[in-house]
Residue frames as qw, qx, qy, qz and C-alpha x, y, z in Angstrom:
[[0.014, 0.814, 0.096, 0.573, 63.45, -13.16, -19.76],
 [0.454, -0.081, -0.502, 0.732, 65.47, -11.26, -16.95],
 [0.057, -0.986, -0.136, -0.084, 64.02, -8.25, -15.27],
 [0.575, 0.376, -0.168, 0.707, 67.25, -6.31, -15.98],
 [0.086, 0.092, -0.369, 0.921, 66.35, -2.69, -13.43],
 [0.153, -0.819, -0.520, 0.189, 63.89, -0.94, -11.60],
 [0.425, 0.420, 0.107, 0.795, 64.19, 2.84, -12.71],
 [0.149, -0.764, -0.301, 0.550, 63.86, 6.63, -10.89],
 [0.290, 0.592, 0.319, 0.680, 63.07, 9.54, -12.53],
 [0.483, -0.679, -0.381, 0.401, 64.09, 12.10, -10.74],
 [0.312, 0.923, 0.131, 0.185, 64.80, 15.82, -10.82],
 [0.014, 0.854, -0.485, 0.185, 67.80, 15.59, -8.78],
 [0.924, 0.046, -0.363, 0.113, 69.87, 12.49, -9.43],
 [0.288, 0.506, -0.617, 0.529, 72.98, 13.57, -7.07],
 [0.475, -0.395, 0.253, -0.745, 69.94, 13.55, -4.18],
 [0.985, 0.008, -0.049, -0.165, 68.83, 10.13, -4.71],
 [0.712, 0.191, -0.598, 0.316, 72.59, 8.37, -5.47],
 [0.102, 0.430, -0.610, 0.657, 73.69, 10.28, -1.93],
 [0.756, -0.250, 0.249, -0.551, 70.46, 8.86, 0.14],
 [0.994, 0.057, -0.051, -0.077, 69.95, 5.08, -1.57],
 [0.625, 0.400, -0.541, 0.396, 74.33, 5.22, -1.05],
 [0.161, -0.297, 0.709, -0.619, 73.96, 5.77, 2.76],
 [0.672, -0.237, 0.302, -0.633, 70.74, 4.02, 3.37],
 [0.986, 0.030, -0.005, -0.163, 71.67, 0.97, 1.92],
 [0.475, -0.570, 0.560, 0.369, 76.22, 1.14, 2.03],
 [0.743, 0.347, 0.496, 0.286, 75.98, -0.03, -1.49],
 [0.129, -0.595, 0.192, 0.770, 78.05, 2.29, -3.68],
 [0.572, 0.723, 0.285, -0.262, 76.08, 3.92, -6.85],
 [0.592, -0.043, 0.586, 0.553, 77.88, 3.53, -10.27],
 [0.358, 0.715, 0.023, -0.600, 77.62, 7.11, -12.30],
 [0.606, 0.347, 0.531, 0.481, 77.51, 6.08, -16.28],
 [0.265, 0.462, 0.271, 0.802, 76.84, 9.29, -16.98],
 [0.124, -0.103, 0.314, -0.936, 75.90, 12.77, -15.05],
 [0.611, -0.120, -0.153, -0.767, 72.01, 12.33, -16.17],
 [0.860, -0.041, -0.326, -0.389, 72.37, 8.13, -14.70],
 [0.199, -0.516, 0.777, -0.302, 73.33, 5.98, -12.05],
 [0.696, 0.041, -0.701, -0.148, 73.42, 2.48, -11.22],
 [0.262, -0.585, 0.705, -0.303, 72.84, 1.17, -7.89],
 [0.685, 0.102, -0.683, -0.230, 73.61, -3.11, -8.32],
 [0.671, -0.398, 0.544, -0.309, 72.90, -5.78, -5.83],
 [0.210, -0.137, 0.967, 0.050, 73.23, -9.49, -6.34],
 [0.242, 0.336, 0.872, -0.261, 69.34, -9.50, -7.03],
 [0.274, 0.803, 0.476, 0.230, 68.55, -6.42, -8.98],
 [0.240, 0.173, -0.057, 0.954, 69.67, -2.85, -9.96],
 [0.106, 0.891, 0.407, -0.173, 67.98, 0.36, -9.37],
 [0.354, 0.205, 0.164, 0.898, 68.82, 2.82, -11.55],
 [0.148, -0.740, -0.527, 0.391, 68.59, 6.20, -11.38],
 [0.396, 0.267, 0.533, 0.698, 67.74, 8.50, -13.98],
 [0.114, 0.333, 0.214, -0.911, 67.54, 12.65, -14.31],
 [0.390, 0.708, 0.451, -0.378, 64.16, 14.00, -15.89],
 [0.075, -0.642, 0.555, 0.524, 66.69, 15.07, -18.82],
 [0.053, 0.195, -0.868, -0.453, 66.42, 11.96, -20.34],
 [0.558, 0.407, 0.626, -0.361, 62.44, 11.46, -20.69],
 [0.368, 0.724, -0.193, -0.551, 62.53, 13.32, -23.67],
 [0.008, -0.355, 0.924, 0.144, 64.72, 10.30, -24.77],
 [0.220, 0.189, 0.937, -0.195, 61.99, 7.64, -23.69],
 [0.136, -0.610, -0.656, -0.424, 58.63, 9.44, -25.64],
 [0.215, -0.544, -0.008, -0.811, 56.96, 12.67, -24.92],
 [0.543, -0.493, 0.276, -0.621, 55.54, 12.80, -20.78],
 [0.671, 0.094, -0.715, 0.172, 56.92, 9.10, -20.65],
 [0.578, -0.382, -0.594, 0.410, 57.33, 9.31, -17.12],
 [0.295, -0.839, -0.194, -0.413, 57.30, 12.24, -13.84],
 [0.439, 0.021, -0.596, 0.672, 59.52, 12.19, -11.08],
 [0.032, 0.047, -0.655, 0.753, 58.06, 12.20, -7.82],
 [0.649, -0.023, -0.046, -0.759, 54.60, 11.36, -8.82],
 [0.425, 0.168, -0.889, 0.007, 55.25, 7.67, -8.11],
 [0.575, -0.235, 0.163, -0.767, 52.21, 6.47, -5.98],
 [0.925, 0.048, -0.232, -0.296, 52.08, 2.30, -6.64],
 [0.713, 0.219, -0.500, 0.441, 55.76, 1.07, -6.34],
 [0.492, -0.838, 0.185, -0.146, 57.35, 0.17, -3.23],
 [0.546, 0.511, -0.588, 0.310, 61.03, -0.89, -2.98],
 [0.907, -0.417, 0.002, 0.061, 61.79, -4.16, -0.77],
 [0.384, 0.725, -0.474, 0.320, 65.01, -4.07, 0.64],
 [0.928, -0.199, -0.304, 0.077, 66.02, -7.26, 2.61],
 [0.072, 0.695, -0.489, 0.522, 68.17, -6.22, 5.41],
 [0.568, -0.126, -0.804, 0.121, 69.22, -8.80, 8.18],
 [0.297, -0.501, -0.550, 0.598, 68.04, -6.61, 11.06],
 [0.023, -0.638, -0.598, -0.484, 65.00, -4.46, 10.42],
 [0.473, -0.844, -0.237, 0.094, 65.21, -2.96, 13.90],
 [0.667, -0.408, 0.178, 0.597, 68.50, -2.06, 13.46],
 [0.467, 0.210, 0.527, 0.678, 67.83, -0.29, 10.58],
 [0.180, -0.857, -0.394, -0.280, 65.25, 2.32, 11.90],
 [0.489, -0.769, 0.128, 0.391, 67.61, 3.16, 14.50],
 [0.242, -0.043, 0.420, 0.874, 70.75, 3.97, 11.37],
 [0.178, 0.688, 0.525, 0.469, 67.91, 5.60, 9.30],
 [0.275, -0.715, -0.451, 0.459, 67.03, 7.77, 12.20],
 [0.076, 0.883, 0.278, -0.372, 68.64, 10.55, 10.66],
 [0.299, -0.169, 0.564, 0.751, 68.79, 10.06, 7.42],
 [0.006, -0.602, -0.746, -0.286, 64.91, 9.61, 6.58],
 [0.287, -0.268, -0.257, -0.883, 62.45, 12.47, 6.30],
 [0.734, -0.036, -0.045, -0.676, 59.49, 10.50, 6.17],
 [0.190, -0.032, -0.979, -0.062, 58.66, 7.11, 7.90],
 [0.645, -0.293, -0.426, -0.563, 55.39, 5.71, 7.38],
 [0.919, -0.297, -0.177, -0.188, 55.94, 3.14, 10.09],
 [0.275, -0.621, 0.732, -0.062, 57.97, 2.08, 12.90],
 [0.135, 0.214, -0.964, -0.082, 59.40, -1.65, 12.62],
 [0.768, 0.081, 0.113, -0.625, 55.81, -3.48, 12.11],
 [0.349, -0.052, 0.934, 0.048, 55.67, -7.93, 12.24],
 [0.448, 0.220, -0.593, -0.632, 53.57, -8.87, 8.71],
 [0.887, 0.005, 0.376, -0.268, 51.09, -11.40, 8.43],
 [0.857, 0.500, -0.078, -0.095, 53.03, -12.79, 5.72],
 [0.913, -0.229, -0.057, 0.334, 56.16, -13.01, 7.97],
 [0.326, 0.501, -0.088, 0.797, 58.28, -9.90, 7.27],
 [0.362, -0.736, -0.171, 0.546, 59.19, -7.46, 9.97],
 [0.393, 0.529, 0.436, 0.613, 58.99, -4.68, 7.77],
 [0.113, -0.665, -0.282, 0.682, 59.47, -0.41, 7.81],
 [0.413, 0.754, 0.447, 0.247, 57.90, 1.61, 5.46],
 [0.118, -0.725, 0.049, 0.677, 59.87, 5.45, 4.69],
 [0.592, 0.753, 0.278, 0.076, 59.86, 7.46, 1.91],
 [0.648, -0.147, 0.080, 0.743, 63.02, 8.50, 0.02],
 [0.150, -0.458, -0.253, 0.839, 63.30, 12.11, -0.97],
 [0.259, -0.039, -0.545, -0.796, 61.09, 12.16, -3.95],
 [0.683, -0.041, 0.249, -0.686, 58.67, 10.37, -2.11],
 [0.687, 0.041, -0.709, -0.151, 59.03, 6.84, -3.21],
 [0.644, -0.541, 0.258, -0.475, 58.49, 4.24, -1.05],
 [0.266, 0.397, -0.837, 0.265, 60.82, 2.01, 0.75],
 [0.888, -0.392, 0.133, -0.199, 60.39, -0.96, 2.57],
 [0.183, 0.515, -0.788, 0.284, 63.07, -2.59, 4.26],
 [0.918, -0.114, -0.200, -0.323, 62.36, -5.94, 5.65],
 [0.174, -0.456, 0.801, -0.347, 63.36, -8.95, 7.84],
 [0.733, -0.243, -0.514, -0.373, 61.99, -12.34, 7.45],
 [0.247, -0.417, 0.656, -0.579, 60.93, -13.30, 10.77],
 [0.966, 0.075, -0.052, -0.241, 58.13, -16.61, 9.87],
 [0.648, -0.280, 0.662, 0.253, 60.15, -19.92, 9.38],
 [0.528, 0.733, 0.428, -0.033, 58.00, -19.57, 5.68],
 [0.208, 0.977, 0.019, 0.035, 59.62, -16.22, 5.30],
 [0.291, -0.818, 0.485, 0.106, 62.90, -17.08, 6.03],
 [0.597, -0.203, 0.757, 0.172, 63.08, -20.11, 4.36],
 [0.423, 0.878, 0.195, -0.111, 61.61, -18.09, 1.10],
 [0.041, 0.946, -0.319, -0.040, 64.23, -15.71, 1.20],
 [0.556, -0.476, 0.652, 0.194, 67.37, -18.54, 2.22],
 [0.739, 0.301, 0.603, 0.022, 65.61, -20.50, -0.92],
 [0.317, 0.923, 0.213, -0.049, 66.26, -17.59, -3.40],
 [0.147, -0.918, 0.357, 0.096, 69.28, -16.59, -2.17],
 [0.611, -0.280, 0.689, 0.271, 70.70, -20.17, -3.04],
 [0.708, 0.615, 0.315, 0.147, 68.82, -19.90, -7.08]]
């Protein structure tokens, strides 16, 4: 078994491709007006309009009521990335904060309110995690 995406449900998909396409340089892939794709090497995130619950089963999902999930985004310079965010984010929970579990790590929310983390391993542990992964 693969995990294949991680999905949004959102009321304004154009909002979300134009943020998660500057905050992360990765161009989003539109299949269709109501869906987008954005791919890494490691995992998609798609992104998908409130239109197409109706598709998935009655009150299936909510857009912007997303309270549990947090999107990790591995970025080779965590400090460097608060400074480019600067003024693109809204809402950051946290400036650039060192983890007990070895991440240098900033928390912001994108414009539905999800939550982002962006990260930096900074441990030998945590870096040698992440190098280990990157080689599977």
């Amino acid at each position: 078994m693969q995990l294949a995406a991680t999905r949004i449900i959102t009321d304004d998909v154009d909002a979300l491709v134009a943020f998660y396409e500057t905050v992360t340089g990765i161009t989003v892939e539109r299949l269709h007006p109501l869906f987008a794709e954005l791919r890494t090497p490691s995992g998609t995130l798609a992104i998908a309009s409130t239109a197409t619950v109706p598709l998935l089963g009655d009150n299936a999902a909510e857009a912007r009521a997303n309270r549990s999930v947090t999107l990790d985004f591995l970025v080779d310079d965590v400090d460097a990335s608060y400074t480019a965010l600067q003024d693109v984010v809204d809402v950051f929970i946290n400036e650039p904060t060192d983890m007990p579990w070895g991440n240098r790590s900033l928390l912001v929310r994108d414009p539905d309110g999800n939550l982002i983390n962006f990260f930096t391993p900074i441990s030998e542990a945590a870096r040698a995690r992440f190098a280990n992964e990157a080689q599977e």
